[in-house]
C-alpha positions as CSV (number, residue, x, y, z in Angstrom):
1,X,24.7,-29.9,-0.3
2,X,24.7,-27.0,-2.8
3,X,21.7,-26.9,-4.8
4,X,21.7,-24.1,-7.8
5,X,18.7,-23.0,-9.5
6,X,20.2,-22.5,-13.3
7,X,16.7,-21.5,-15.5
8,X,13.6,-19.7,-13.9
9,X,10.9,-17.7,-15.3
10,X,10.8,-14.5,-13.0
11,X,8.3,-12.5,-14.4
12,X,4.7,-13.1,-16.4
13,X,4.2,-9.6,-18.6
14,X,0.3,-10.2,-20.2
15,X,-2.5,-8.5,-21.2
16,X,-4.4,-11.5,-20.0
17,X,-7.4,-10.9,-18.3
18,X,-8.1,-14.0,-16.9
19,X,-6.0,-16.7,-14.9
20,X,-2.3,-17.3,-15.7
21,X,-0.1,-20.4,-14.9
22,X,3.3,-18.4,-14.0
23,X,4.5,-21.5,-11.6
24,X,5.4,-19.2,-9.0
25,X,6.6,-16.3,-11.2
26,X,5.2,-12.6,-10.6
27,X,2.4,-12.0,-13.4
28,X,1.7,-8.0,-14.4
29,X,-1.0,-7.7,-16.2
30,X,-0.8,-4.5,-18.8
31,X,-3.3,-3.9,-21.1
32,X,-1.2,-1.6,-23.4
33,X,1.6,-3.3,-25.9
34,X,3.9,-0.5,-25.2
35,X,3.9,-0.6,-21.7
36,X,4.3,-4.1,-21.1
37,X,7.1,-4.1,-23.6
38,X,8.6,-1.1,-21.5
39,X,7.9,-3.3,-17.9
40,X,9.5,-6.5,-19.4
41,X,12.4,-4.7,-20.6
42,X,12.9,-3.1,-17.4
43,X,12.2,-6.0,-15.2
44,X,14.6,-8.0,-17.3
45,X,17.3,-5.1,-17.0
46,X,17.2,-4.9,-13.3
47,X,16.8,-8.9,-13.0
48,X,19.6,-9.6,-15.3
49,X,17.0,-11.8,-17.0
50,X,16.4,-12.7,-20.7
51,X,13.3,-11.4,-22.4
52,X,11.4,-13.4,-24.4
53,X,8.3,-12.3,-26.6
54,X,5.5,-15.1,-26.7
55,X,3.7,-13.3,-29.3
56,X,0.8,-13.1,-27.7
57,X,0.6,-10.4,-25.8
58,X,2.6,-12.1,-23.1
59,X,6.2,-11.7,-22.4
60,X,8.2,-13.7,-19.9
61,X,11.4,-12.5,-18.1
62,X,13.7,-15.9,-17.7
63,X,16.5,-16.2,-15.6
64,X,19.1,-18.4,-17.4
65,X,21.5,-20.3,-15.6
């Protein structure tokens, strides 16, 4: 059996202090906008992931399938 894992959230970029649900997903926690725009974009570069702006001070990186 071949079992394929087409959509996951890899990455949790917030400026969150307090707990996050990320379901498994790595959470970074950056108080600065600029930064955790720069770490997302990055993250999602070298991931090959999607990133998506919450607009909340959170971004998550998603791997789509």
């Amino acid at each position: 059996m071949n079992v394929n894992l087409t959509h996951a959230i890899l990455a949790v970029i917030t400026s969150e202090e307090g707990p996050v649900e990320s379901g498994g997903a790595v959470v970074f926690r950056i108080r600065d906008e600029k930064e955790r725009e720069r770490v997302a974009k990055y993250i999602g570069t070298v991931t090959l992931g999607m990133v998506h702006d919450l607009r909340n001070g959170t971004y998550i990186v998603v791997k789509h399938g």
